[in-house]
KOLVO-157569 format. One record per atom (N, C-alpha, C, O): residue in three letters; x, y, z. Coordinates in pm, whole numbers, m for minus. Atoms other than C-alpha are relative to their C-alpha. Layout:
BEGIN
SITE  rest       x       y       z
SITE   ala       X       Y       Z
...
END
This chain:
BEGIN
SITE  rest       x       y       z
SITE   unk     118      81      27
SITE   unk   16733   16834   13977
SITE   unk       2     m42    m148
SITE   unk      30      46    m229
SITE   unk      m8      53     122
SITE   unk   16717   16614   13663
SITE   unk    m117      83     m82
SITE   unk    m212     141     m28
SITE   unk      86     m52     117
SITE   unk   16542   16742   13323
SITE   unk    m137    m111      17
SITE   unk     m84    m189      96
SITE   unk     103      97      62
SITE   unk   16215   16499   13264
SITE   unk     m22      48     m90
SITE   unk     m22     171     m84
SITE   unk     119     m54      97
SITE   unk   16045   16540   12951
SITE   unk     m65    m121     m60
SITE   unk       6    m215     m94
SITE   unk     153      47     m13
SITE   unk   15720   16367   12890
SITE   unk     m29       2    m166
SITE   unk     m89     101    m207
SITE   unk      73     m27     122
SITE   unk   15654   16297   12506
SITE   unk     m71    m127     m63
SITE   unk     m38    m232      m6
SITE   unk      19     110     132
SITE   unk   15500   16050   12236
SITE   unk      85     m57     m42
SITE   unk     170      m5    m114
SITE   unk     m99      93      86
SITE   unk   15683   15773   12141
SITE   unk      m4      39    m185
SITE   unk    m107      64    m248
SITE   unk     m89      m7     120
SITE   unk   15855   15817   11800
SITE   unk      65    m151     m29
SITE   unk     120    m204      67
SITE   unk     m75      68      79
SITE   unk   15991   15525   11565
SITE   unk     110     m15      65
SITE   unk     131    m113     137
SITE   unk    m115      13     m73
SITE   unk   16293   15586   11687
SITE   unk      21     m17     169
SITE   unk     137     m40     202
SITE   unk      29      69    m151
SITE   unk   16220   15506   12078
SITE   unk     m17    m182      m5
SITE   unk       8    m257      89
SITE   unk      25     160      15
SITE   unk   16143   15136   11959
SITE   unk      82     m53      80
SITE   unk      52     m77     197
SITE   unk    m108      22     m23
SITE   unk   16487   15027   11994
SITE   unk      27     m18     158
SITE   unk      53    m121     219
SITE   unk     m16     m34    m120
SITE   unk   16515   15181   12321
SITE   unk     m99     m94      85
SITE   unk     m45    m168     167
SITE   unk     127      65     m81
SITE   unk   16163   15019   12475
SITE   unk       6    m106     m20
SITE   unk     m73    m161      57
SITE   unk     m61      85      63
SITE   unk   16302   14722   12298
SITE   unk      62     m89     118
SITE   unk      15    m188     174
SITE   unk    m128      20     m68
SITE   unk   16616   14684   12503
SITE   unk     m49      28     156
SITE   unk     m12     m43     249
SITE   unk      46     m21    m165
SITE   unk   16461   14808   12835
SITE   unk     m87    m107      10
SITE   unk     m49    m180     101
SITE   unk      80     133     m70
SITE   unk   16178   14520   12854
SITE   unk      77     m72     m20
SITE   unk     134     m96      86
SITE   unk    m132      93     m13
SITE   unk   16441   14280   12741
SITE   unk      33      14     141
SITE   unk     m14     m59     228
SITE   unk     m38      m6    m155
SITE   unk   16593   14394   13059
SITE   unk     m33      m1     122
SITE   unk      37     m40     216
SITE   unk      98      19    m106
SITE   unk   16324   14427   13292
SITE   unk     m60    m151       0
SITE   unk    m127    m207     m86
SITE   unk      60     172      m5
SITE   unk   16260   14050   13443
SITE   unk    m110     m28      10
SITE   unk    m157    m138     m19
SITE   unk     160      55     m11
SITE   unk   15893   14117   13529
SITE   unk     m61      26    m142
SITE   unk    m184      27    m150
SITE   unk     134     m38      72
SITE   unk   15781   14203   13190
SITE   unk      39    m165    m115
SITE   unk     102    m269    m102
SITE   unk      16      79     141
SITE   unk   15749   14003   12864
SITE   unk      72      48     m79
SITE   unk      37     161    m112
SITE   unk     m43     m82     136
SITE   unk   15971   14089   12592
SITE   unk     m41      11    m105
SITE   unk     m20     m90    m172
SITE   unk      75       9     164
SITE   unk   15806   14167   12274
SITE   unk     106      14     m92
SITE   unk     209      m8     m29
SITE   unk     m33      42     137
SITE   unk   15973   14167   11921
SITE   unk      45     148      14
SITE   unk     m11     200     110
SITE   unk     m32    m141      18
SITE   unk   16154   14558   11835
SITE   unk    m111      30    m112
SITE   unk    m119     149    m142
SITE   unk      76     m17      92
SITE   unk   15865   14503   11554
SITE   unk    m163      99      81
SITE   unk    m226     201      51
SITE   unk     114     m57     m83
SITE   unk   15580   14533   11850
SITE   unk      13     137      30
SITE   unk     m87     203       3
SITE   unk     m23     m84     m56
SITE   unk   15735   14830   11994
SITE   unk      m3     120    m110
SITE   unk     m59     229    m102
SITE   unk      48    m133     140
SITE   unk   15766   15026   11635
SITE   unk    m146      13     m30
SITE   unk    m197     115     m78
SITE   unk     174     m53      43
SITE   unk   15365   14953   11601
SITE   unk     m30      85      81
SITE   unk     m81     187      33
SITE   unk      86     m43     m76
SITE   unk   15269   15075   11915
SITE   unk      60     157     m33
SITE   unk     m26     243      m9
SITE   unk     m49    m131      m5
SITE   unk   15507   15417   11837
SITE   unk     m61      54    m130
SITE   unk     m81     174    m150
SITE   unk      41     m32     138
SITE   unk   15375   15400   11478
SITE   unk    m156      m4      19
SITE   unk    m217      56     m70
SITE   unk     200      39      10
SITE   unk   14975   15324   11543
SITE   unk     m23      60     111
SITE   unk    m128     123     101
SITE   unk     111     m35    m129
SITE   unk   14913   15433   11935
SITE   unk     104     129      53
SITE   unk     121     126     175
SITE   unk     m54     m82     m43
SITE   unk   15123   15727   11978
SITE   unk     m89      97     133
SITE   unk     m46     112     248
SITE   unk      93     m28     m68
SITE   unk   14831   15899   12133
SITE   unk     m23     m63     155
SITE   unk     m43      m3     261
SITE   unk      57      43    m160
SITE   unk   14763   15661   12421
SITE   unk     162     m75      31
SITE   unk     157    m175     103
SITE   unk    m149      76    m101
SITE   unk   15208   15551   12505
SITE   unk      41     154     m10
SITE   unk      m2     251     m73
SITE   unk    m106    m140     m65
SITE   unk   15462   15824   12653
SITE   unk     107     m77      18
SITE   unk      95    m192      60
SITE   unk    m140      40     m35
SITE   unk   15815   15756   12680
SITE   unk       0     152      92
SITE   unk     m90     236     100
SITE   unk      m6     m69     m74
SITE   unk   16026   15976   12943
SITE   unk     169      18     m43
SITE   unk     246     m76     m60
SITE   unk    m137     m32      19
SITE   unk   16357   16133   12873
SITE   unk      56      93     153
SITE   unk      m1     192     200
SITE   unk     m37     m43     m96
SITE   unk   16567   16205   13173
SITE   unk     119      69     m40
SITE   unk     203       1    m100
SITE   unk    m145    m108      33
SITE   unk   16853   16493   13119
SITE   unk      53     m72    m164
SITE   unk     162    m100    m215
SITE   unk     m70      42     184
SITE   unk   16868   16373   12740
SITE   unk      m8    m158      m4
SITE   unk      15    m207    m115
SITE   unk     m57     138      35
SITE   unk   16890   15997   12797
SITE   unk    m201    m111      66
SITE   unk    m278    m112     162
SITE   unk     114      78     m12
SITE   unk   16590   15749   12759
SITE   unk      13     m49      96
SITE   unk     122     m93     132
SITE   unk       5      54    m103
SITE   unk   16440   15635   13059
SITE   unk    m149     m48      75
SITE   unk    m173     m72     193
SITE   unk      73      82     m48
SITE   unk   16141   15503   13074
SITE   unk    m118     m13    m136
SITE   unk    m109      53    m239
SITE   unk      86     m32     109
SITE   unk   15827   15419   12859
SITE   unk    m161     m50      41
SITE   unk    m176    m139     125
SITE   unk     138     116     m17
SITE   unk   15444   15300   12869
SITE   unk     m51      m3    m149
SITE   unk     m25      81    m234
SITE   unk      71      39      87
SITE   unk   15260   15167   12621
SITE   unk    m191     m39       3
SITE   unk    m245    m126      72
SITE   unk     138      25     m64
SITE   unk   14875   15182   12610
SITE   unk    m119       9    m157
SITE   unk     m94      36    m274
SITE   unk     119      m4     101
SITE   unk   14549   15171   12399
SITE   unk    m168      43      52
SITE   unk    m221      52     162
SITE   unk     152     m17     m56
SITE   unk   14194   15247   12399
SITE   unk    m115    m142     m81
SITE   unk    m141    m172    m198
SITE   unk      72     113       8
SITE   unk   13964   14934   12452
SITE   unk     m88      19    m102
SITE   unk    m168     112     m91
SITE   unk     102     m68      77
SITE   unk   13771   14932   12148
SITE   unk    m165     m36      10
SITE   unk    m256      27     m44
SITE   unk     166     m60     m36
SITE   unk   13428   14808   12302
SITE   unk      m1      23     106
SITE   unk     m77     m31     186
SITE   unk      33     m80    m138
SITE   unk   13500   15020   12581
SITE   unk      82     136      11
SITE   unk     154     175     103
SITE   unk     m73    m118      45
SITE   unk   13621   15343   12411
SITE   unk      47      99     143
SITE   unk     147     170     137
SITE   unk     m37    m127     m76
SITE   unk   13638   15564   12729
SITE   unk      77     m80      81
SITE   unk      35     m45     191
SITE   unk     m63      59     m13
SITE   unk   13893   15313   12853
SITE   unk     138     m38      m1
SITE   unk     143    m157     m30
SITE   unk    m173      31       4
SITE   unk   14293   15281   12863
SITE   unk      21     m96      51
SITE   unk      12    m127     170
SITE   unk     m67     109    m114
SITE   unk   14425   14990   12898
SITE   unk     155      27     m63
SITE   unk     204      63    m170
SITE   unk    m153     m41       6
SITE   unk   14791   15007   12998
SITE   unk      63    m143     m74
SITE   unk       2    m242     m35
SITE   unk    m106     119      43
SITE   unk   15032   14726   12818
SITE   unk     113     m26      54
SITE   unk     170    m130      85
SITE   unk    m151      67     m57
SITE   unk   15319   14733   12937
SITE   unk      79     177      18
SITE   unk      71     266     m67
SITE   unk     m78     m94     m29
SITE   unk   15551   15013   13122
SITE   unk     105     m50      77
SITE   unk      92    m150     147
SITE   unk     m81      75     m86
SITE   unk   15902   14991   13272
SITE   unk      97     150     m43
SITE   unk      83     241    m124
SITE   unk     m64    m144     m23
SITE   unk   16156   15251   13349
SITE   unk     191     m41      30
SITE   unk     209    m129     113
SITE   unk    m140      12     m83
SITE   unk   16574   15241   13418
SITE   unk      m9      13     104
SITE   unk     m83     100     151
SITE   unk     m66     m43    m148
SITE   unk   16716   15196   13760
SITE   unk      64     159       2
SITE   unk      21     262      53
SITE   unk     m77    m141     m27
SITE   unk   16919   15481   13747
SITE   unk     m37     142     m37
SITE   unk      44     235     m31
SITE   unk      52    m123      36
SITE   unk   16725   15757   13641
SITE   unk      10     135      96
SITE   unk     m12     251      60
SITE   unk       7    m130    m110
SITE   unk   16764   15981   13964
SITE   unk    m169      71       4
SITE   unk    m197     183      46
SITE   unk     103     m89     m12
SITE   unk   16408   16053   13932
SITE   unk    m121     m83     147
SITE   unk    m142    m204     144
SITE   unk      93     103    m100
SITE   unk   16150   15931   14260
SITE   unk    m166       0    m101
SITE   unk    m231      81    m166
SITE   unk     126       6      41
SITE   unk   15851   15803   14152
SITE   unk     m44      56    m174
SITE   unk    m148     113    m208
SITE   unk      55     m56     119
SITE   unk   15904   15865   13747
SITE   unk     m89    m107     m69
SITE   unk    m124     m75    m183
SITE   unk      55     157      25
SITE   unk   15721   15493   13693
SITE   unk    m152     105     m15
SITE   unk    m215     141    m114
SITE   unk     170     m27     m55
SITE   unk   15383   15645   13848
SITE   unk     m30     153     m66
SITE   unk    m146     169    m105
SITE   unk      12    m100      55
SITE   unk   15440   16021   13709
SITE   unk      17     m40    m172
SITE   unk     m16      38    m262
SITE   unk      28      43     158
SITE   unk   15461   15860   13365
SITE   unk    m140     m48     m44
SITE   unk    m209     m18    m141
SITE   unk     177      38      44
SITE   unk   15122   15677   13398
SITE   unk     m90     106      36
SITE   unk    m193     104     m32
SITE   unk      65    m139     m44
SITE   unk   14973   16002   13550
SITE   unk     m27      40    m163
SITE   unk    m133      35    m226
SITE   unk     m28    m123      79
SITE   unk   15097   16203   13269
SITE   unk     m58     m18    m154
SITE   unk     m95      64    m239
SITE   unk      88      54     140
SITE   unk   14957   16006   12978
SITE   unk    m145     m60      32
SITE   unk    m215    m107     m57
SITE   unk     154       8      40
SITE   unk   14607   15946   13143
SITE   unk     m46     134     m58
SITE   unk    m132     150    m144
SITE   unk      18    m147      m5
SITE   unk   14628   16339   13165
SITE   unk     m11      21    m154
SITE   unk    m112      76    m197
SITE   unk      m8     m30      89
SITE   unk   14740   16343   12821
SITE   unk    m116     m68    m102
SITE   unk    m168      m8    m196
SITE   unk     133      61      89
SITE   unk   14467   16095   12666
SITE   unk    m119      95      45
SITE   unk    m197     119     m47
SITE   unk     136     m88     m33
SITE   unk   14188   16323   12841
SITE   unk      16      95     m44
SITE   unk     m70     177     m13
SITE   unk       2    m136      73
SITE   unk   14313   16604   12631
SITE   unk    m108     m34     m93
SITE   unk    m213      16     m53
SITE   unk      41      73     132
SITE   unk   14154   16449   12325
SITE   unk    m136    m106       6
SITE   unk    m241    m100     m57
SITE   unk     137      98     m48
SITE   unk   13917   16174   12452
SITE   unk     m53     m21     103
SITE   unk       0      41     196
SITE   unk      62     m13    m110
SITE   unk   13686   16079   12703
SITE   unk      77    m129      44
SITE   unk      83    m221     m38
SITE   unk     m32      94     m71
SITE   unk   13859   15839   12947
SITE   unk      m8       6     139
SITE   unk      59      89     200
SITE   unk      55      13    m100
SITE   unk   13704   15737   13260
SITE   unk      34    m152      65
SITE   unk     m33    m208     152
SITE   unk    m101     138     m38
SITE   unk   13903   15420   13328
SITE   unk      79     m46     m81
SITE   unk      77     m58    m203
SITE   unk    m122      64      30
SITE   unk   14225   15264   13353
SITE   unk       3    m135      27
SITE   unk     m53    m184     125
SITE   unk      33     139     m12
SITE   unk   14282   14904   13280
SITE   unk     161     m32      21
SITE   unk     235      34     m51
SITE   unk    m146     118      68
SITE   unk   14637   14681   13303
SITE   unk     m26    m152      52
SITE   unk    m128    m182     113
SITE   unk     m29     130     m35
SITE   unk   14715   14333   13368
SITE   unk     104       3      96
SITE   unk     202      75      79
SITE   unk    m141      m7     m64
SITE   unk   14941   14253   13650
SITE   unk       9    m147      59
SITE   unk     m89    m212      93
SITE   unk     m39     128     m35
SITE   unk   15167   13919   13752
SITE   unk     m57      m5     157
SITE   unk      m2      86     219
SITE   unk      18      11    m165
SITE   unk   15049   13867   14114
SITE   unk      73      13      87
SITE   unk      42      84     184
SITE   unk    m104     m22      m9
SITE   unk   15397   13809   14199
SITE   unk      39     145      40
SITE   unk      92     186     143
SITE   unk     m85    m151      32
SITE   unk   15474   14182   14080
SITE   unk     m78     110     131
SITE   unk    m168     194     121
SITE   unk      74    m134    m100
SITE   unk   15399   14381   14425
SITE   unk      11     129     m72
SITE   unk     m81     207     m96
SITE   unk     m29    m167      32
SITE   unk   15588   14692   14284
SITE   unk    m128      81    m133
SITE   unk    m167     197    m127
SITE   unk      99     m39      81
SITE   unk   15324   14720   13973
SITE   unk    m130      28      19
SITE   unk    m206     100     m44
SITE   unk     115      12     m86
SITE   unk   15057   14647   14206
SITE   unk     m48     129      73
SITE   unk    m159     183      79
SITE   unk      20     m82     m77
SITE   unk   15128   14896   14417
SITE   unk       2     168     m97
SITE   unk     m75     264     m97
SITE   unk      77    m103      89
SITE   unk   15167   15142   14167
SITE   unk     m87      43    m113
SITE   unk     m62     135    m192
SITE   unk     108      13      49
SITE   unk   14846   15080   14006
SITE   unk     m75      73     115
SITE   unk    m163     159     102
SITE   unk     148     m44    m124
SITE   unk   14682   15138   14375
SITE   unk      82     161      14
SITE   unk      11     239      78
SITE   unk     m33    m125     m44
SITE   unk   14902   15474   14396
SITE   unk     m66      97     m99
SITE   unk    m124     199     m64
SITE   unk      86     m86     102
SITE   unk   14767   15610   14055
SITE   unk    m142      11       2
SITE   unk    m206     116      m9
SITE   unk     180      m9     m97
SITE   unk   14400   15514   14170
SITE   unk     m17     116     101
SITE   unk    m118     186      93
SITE   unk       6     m82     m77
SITE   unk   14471   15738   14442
SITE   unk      53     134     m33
SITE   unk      33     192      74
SITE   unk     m51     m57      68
SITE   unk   14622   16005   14273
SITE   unk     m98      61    m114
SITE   unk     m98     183    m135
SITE   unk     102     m35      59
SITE   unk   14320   15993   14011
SITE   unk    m129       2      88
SITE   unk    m242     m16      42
SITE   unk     125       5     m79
SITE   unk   14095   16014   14312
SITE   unk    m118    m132     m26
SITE   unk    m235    m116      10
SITE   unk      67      44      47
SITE   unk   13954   15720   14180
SITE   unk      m3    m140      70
SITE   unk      97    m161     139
SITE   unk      21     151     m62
SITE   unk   13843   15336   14310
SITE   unk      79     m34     m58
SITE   unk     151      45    m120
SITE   unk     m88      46      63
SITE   unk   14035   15073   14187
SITE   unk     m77    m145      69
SITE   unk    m138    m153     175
SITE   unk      99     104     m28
SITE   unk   13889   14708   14172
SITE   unk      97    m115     m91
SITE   unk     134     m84    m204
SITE   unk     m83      71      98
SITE   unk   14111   14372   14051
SITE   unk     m80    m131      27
SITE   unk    m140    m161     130
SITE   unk      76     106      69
SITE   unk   13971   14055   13877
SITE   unk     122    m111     m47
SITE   unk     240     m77     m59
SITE   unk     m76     128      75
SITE   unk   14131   13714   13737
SITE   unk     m49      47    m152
SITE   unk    m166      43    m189
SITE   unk      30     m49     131
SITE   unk   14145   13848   13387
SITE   unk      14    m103    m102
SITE   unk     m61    m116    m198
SITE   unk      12     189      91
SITE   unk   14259   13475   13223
SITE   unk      72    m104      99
SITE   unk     187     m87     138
SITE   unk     m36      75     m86
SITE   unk   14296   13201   13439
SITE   unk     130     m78      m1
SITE   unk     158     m71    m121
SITE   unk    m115     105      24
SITE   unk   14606   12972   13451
SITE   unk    m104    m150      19
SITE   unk     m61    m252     m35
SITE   unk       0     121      40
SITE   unk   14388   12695   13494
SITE   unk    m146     m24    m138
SITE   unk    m231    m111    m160
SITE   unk     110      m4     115
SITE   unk   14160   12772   13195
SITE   unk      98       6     m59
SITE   unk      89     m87    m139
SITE   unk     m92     m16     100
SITE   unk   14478   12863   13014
SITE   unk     137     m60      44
SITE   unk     214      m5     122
SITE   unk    m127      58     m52
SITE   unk   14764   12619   13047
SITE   unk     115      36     m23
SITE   unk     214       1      42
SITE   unk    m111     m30       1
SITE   unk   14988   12793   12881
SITE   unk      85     119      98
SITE   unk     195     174     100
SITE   unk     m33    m126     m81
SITE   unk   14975   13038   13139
SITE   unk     118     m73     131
SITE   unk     145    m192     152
SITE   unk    m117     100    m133
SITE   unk   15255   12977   13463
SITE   unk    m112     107     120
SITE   unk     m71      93     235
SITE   unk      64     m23    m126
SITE   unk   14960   13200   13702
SITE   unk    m115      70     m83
SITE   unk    m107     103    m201
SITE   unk     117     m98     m14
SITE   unk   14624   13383   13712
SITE   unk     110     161     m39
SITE   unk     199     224      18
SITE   unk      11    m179      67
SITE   unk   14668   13729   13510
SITE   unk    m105      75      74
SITE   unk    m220      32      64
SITE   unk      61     m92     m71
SITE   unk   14519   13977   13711
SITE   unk     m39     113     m75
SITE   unk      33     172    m156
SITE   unk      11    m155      66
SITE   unk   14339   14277   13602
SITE   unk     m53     118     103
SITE   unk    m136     111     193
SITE   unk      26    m132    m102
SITE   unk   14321   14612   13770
SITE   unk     m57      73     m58
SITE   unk     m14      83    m173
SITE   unk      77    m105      29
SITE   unk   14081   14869   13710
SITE   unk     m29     104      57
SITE   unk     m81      89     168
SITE   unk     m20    m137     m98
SITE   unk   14091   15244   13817
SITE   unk    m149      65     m64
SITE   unk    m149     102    m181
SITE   unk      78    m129      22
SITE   unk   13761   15447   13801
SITE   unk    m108     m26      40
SITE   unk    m121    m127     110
SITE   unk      10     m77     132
SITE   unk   13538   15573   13680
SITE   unk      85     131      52
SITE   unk      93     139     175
SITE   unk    m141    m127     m26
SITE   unk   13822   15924   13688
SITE   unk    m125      92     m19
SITE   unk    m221      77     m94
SITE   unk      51    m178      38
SITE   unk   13671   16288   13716
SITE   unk      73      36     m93
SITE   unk      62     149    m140
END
């Protein structure tokens, strides 16, 4: 059975979370600059995932600031090859777990492409998982926002016990 380990992004993970959205076609690639803030400023609310020594997955997240008891997720994405089932959804688990050490959080927020079943679905698996509802909205329109190519979706999990 593979190692996982579950920590705080570090400076040095950038690189890595970098090169993996690059690679992943559903996400957005941000800048290796974005990825050093969020390891340098939101350590607290992202988790990377190390599988038997070798980077393999990451999320990135924050707390809404006029809606402090709040996570919203940014962006997560994981290697194919990790040998692990389901380390996508045990990563977002593991860092709501870990933000409720510390703060009050009673909902989870992300954005998702419409397109993207697989994100979809594991949004509705962590809802279930946090025992919790889950409720999705047009979060910015494509035809309010042209530069958009669809309706941004937003998902919302709670309120969490």
């Amino acid at each position: 059975m593979p190692e996982v380990v579950y920590r705080a992004p570090r400076i040095q993970d950038a690189s890595h979370m970098h090169v993996l959205a690059c690679r992943t076609p559903a996400l957005d690639a941000n800048s290796w600059y974005y990825y050093a803030l969020f390891c340098e400023h939101f350590p607290g609310t992202s988790l990377v995932a190390y599988v038997d020594d070798e980077f393999a997955a990451f999320v990135t997240g924050y707390m809404v600031p006029e809606r402090p008891e709040t996570l919203f997720l940014w962006q997560t994405a994981s290697t194919l090859n990790h040998g692990v089932p389901n380390l996508g959804l045990s990563l977002l688990k593991k860092l709501v777990e870990k933000v409720q050490e510390t703060q009050t959080c009673k909902y989870v927020e992300g954005t998702i492409d419409p397109a993207n079943r697989a994100i979809a679905m594991q949004f509705r698996l962590l809802a279930r998982l946090l025992q919790a509802d889950s409720t999705t909205s047009v979060m910015f329109s494509a035809e309010a926002h042209p530069e958009l190519e669809h309706d941004e979706l937003k998902i919302r999990i709670g309120p969490i016990n």
